[in-house]
N, C-alpha and C positions, 0 to 999 in steps of 0.2 A: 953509521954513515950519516952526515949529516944531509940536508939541501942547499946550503947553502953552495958548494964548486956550480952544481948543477943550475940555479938558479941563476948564476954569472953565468956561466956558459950560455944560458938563455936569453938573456937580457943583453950581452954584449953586443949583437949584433945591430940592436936599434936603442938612442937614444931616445927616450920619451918624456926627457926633464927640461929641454928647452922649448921654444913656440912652433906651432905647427907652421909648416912650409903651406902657403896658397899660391896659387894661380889665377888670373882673371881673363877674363873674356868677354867683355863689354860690361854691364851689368851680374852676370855670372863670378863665382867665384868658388873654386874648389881647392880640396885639398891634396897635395901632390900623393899622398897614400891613394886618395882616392880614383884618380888618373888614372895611378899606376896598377889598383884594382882593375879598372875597368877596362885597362886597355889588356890585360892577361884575359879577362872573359873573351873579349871579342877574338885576339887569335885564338882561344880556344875554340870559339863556336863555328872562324872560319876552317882554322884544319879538322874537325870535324866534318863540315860541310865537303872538302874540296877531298880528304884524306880517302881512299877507298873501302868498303866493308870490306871483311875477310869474307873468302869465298869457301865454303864449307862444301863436304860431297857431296857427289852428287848422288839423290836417291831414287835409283830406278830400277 
């Protein structure tokens, strides 16, 4: 078995041979990977915050 199917299969989902995409914001300038990182953390850390603990038994 080679690596090579697998190695497509991986890589087809993102181009990474042409110029990165930016964004700016006055003097700021990011890159849309990056955004798009950051904005995954932040819902993460709010449905975290807002999601409920599981309630385990009760020990009495």
């Amino acid at each position: 078995m080679t690596g090579a199917p697998l190695a497509a299969a991986v890589a087809a989902p993102v181009n990474l041979n042409g110029p990165g995409h930016y964004v700016g914001w006055g003097i700021f300038h990011f890159s849309v990977a990056n955004v798009v990182m950051v904005a995954v953390i932040v819902l993460a850390l709010i449905a975290a915050l807002l999601l409920p603990f599981p309630k385990g038994r009760d020990r009495g």
